[in-house]
C-alpha positions as CSV (number, residue, x, y, z in Angstrom):
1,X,5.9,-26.6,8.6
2,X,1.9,-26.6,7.8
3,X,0.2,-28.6,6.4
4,X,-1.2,-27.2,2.9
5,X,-2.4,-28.0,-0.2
6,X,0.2,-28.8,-2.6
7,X,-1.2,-26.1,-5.3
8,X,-1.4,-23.5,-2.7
9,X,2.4,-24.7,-1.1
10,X,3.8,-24.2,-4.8
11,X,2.5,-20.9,-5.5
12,X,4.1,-19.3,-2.0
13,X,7.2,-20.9,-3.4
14,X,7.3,-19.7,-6.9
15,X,6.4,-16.2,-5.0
16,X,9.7,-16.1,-2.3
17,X,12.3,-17.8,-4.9
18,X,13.6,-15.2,-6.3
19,X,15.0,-16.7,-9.4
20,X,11.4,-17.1,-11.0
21,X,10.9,-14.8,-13.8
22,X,8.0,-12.9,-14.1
23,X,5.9,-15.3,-16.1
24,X,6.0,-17.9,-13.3
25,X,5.2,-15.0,-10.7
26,X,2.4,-13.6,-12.8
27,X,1.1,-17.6,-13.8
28,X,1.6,-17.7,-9.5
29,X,-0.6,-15.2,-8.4
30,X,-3.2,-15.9,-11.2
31,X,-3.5,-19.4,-9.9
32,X,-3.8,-18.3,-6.0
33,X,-6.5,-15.7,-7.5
34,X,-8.2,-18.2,-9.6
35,X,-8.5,-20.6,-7.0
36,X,-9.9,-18.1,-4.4
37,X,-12.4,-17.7,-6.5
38,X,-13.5,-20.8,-7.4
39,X,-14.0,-21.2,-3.2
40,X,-15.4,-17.6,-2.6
41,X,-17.0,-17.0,-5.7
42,X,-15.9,-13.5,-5.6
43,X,-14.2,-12.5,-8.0
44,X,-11.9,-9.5,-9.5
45,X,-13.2,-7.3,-11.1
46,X,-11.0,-4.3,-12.9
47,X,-14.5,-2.9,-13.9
48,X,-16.4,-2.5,-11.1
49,X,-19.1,0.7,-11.4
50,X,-17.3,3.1,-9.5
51,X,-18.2,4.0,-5.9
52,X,-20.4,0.7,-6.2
53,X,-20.1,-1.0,-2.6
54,X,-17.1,0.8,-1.4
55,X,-17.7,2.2,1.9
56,X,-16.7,5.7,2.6
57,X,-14.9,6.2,6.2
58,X,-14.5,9.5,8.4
59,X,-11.1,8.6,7.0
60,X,-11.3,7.7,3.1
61,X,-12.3,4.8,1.1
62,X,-12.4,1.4,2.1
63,X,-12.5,-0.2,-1.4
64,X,-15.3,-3.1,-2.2
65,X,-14.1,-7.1,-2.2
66,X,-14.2,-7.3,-6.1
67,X,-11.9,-4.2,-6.3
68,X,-9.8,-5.6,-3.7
69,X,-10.1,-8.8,-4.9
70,X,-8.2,-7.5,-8.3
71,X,-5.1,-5.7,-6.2
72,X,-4.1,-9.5,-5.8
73,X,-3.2,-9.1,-9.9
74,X,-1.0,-6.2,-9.5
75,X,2.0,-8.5,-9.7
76,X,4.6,-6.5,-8.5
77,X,3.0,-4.6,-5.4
78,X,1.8,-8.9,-4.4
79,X,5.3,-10.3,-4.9
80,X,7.0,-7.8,-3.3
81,X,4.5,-7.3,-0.4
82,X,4.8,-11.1,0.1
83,X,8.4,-11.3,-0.3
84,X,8.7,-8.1,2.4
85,X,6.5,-9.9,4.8
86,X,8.0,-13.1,5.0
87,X,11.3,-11.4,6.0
88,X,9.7,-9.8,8.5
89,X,8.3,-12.5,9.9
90,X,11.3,-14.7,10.3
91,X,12.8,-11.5,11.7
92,X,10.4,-11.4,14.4
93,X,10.8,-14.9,15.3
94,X,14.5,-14.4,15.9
95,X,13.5,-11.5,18.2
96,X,10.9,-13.1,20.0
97,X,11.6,-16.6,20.1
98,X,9.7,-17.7,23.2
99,X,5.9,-16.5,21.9
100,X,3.4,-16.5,18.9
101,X,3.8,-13.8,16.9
102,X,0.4,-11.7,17.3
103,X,-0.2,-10.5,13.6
104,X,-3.0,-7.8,12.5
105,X,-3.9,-7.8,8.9
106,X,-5.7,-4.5,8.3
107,X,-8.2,-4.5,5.4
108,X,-7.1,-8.3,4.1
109,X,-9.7,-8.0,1.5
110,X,-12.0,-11.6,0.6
111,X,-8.1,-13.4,-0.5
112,X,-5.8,-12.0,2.6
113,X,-3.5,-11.9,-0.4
114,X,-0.7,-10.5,1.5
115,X,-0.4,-13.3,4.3
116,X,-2.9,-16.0,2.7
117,X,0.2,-17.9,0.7
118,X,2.5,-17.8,3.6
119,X,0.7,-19.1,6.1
120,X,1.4,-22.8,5.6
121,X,5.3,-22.4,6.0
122,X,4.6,-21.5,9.6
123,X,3.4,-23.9,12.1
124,X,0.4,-23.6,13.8
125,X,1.8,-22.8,17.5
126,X,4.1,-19.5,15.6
127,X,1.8,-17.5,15.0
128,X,-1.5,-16.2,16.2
129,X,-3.4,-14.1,13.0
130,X,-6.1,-11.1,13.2
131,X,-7.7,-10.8,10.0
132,X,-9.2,-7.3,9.9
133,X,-11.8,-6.0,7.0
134,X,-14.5,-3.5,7.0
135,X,-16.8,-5.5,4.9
136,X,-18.0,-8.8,6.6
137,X,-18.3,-10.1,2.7
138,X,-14.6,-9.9,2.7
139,X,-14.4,-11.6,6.4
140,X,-16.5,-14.7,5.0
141,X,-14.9,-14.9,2.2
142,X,-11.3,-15.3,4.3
143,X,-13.1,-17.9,7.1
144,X,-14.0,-19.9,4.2
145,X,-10.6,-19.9,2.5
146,X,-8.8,-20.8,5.9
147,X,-11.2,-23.6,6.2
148,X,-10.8,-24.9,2.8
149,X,-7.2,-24.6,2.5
150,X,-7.2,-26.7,5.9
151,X,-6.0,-23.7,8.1
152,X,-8.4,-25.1,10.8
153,X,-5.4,-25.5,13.6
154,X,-4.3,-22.2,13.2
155,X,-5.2,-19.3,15.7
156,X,-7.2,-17.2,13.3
157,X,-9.5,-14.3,14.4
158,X,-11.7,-12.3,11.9
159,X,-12.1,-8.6,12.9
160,X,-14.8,-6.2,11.6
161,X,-14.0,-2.8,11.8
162,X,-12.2,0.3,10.9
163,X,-9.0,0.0,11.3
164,X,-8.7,4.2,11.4
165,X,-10.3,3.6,14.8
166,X,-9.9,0.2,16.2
167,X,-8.2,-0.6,19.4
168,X,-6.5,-3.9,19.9
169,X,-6.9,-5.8,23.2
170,X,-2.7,-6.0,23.7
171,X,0.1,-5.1,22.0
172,X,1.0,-6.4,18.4
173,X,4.6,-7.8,17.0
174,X,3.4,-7.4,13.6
175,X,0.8,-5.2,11.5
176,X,0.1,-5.0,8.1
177,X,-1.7,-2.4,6.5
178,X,-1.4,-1.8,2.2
179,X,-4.9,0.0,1.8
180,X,-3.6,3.1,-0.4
181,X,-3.7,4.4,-3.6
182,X,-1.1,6.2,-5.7
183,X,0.2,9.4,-3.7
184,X,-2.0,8.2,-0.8
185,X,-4.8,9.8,-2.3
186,X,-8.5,8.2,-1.4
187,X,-8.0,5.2,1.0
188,X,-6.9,5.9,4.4
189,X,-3.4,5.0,4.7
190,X,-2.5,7.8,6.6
191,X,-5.1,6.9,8.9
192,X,-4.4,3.1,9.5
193,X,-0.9,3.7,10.1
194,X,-1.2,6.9,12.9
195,X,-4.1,4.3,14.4
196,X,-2.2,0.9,14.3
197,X,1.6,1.7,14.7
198,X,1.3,2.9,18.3
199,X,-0.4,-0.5,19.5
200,X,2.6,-2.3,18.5
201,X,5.9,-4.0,21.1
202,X,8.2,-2.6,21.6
203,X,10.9,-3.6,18.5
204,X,7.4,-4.6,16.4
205,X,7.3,-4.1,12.8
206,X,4.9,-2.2,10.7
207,X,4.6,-2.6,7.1
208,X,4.9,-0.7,5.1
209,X,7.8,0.4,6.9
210,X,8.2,3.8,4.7
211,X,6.7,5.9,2.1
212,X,7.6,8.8,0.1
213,X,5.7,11.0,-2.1
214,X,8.2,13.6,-3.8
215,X,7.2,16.3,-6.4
216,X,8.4,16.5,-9.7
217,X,9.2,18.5,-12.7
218,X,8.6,15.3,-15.6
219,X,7.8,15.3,-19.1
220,X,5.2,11.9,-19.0
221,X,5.0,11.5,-22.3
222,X,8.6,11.1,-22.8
223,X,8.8,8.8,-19.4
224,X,5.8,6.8,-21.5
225,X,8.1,6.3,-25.0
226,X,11.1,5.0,-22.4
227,X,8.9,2.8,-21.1
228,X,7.4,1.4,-23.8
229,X,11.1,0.7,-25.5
230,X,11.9,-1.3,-22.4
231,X,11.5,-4.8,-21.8
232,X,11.7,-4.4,-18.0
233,X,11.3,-1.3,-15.5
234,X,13.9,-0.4,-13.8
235,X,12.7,2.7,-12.4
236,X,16.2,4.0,-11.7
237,X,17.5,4.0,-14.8
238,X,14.1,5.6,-16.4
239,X,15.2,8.9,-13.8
240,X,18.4,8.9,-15.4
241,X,17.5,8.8,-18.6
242,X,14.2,10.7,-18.7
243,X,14.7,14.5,-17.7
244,X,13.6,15.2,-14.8
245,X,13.6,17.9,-11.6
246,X,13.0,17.2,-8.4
247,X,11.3,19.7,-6.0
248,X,10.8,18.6,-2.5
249,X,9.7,15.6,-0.5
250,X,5.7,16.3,0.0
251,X,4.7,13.7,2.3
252,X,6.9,11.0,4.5
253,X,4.6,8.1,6.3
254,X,6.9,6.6,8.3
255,X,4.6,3.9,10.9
256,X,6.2,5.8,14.3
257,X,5.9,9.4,13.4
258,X,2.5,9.2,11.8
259,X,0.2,9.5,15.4
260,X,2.4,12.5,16.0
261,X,1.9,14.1,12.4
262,X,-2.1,13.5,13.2
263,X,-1.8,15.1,15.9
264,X,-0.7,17.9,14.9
265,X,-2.5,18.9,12.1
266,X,-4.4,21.9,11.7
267,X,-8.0,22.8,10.4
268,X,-8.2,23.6,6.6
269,X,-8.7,26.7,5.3
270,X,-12.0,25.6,5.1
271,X,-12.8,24.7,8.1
272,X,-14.1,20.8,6.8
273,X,-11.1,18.7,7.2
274,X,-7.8,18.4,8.6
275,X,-4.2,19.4,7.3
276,X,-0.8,18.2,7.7
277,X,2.1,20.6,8.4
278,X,2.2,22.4,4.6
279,X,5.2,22.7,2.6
280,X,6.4,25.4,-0.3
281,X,8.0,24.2,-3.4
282,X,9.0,27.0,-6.1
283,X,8.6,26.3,-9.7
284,X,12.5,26.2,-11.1
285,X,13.2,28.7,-13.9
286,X,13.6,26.8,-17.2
287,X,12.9,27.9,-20.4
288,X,11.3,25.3,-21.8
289,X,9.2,24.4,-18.8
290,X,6.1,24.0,-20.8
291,X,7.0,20.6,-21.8
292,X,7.0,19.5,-18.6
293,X,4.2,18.0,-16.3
294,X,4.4,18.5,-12.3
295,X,4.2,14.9,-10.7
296,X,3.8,13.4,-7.6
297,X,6.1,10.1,-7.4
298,X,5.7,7.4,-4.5
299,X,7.7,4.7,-3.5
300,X,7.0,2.0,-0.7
301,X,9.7,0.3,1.6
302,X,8.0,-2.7,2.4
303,X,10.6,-4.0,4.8
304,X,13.8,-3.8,4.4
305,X,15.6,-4.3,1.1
306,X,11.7,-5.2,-0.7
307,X,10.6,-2.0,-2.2
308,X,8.6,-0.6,-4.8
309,X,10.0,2.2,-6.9
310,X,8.3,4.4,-9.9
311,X,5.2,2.5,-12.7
312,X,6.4,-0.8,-10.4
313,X,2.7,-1.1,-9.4
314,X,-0.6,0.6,-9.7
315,X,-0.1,2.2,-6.2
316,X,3.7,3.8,-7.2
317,X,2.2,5.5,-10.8
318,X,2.7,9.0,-11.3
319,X,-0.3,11.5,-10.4
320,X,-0.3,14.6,-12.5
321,X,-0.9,17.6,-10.6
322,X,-3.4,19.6,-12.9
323,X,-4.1,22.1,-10.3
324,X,-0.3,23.6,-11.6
325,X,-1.3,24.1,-15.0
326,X,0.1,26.0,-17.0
327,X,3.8,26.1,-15.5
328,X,5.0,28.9,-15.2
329,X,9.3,29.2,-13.8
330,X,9.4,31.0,-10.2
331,X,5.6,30.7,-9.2
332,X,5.3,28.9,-5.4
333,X,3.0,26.6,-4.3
334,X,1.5,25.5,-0.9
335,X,1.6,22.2,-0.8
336,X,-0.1,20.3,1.9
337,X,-1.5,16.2,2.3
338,X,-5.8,16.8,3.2
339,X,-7.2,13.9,6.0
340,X,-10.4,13.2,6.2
341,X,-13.5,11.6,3.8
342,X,-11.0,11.4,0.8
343,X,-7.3,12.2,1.8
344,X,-5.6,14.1,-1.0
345,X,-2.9,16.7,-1.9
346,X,-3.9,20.4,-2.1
347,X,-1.8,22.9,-3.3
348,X,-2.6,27.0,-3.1
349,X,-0.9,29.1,-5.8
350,X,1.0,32.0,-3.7
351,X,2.0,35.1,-4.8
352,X,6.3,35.9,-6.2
353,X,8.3,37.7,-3.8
């Protein structure tokens, strides 16, 4: 066991016990925020002028420190990130017993809120930690949290660079990469994962370890009024309740078949950006299909039984697909996930047969 703070050592453990309610996990992660910012003085900002010191990539957005800074306060995606990476990392020690566990952290942001807390219930000699960000703001901002927080025995590296791109010097037991948006739209998630996933050991883990973005037929305003009524989300029994159709899987990152997807996409119509394999989902034939919005759901297997499911976090929120409007029942759509400066869904309206 580390040596920490007390503060910082009661936070991680309001975080993992999984008895706290969500007051304590919320009052948690304000005070592990709060006091990141008091040592960085960077500080989270839900505000920021958009595009303002966000860096744009051959491969999306790498978001700015403040922005990333105020990710920490999504409660649910941090708690169950945390709680998902823990696991992971006492599964890993069980499998590799007789080494450090070599950990990259892609785009930590200034707070490495994913790792940050859990640090101190390692010991120094378990781990060996490669803190990755594009902006060297962020970077600083980490060096001097692991040197106030007295994280000075620990093997720590800070890495500038894309992490779309970069090549690690040997193989890695653990990598961790959450830089997306909702429906993997805008950062480079896509990306990270096709890049990083191949440099890990054999029986290494990447997290996230699955996502899924699915199309649907929902009525949001209705899915809005259920949510309001409820005093907690449970996302599974807002699908059973709310009506709603499903049309098709759109998009499946999963960490070892995401260099081979990459690979294989094709040029765009276009000719500007790159494609992955494209899919065609058909408009079902309802009569009152008006109502209805179509909607692109995600939801994130962090590792193992730690997932997020639908409005859990900012990054599972529905996305309205406008380009569909007005519904109409039978009409077919190519559907298809765009790489490149801001990775997106496209669709192409194609003609009945």
């Amino acid at each position: 066991m580390g040596t920490v703070p007390v503060n910082l050592n009661t936070i991680s453990r309001t975080i993992l016990d999984e008895s706290s309610s969500p007051q304590a996990l919320r009052d948690a992660l304000d005070a592990f925020v709060l006091l990141c910012s008091e040592i960085t003085n960077i500080r989270p900002d839900r505000s920021f002028d958009a595009w303002a010191e966000d860096s744009l990539l051959e491969n999306g957005v790498a978001i700015n420190p403040q922005a990333a800074a105020q990710c920490a306060l999504d409660y649910e995606r941090s708690v169950v990130f945390l709680r998902g990476i823990y696991a992971a990392i006492n599964t890993l020690k069980l499998r590799f017993s007789d080494t450090p566990l070599e950990i990259l952290y892609a785009g930590c942001g200034p707070f490495a809120t994913l790792l940050l807390p859990l640090l101190g219930l390692f010991s120094p000699g378990e781990i060996k930690l490669y803190l990755m960000d594009f902006h060297q703001r962020s970077l600083d901002s980490v060096e001097l949290l692991l040197a106030d927080f007295g994280f000075c025995k620990y093997a720590t590296r800070t890495i500038k660079a894309d992490a779309c791109s970069y090549t690690h010097p040997g193989k890695l037991h653990l990598v961790i990469a959450e830089v997306m948006q909702k429906s993997l739209e805008q950062e480079p998630q896509f990306a990270v994962t096709a890049n990083l996933a191949p440099q890990l050991c054999s029986a290494g883990v990447f997290i996230p370890q699955f996502i899924d973005v699915s199309m649907y037929l929902s009525n949001l305003d209705q899915e809005k009024e259920l949510l309001g009524q409820a005093q907690d989300i449970d996302s599974d029994a807002l699908e059973k309740n709310a009506r709603r159709y499903r049309l098709k899987t759109v998009c499946t990152l999963i960490p070892d078949q995401a260099a081979g997807q990459m690979q294989r996409a094709k040029s765009s119509s276009d000719e500007l950006t790159f494609e992955l394999e494209p899919i065609t989902v058909r408009l079902p034939k309802i009569s009152d299909i008006g109502r209805f919005d179509a909607v692109l759901f995600t939801r994130i297997c962090v590792f193992g039984r730690y997932w997020l499911k639908d409005y859990e976090s900012q990054i599972t929120l529905p996305l309205k697909c406008h380009e569909l409007s007005p519904l109409a029942g039978g009409e077919r759509y190519r559907v298809c996930y765009q790489l490149g400066t801001y990775p997106r869904f496209v669709f192409e309206h194609l003609n009945r047969k």
